[in-house]
C-alpha positions as CSV (number, residue, x, y, z in Angstrom):
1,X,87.4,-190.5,226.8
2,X,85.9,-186.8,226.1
3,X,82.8,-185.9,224.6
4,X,83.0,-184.5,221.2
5,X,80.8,-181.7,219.6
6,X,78.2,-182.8,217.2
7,X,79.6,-183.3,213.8
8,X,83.5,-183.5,215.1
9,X,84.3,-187.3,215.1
10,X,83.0,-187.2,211.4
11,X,85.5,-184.9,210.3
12,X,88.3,-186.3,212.2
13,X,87.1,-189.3,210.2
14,X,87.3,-187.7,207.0
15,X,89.9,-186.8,207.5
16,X,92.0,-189.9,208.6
17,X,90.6,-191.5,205.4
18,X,91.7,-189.2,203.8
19,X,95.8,-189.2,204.8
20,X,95.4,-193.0,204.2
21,X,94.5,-192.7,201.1
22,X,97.6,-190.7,200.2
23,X,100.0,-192.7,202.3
24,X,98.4,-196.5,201.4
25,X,96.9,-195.2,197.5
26,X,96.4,-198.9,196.2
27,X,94.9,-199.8,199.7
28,X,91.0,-200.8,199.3
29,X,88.9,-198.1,199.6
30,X,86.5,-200.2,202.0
31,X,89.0,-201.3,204.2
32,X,90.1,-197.7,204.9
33,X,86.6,-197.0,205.7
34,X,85.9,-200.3,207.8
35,X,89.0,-198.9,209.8
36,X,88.1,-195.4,210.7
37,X,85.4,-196.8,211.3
38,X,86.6,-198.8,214.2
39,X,89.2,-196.4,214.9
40,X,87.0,-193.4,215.3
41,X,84.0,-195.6,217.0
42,X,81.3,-194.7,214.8
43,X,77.5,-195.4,215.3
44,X,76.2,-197.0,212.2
45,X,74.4,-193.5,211.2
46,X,78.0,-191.9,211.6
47,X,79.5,-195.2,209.6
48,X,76.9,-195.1,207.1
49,X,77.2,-190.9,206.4
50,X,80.7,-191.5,206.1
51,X,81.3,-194.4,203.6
52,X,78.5,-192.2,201.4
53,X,80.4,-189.0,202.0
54,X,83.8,-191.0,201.0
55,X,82.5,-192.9,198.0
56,X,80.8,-189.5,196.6
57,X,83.8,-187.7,196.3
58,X,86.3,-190.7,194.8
């Protein structure tokens, strides 16, 4: 495991959520989240910045 600069897991988030949204379109919005969530280890800030972040822009 390496240590990632301030801000970077957020955008590899973003992005991930992202590309499953254009590859799994009628997949629930949440669950994507949920996932990246897991995926990407997020601290409940990072969790909570990202499902706001996500849900702005859709």
């Amino acid at each position: 495991m390496s240590i990632q600069p301030v801000g970077e897991v957020i955008r590899k988030a973003v992005k991930w959520v992202s590309e499953q949204r254009k590859f799994e379109p009628g997949k629930d919005l949440n669950k994507i989240i949920e996932e990246a969530c897991i995926k990407f280890n997020l601290s409940p800030k990072e969790a909570e910045f990202l499902r706001r972040f996500v849900l702005d822009k859709s």
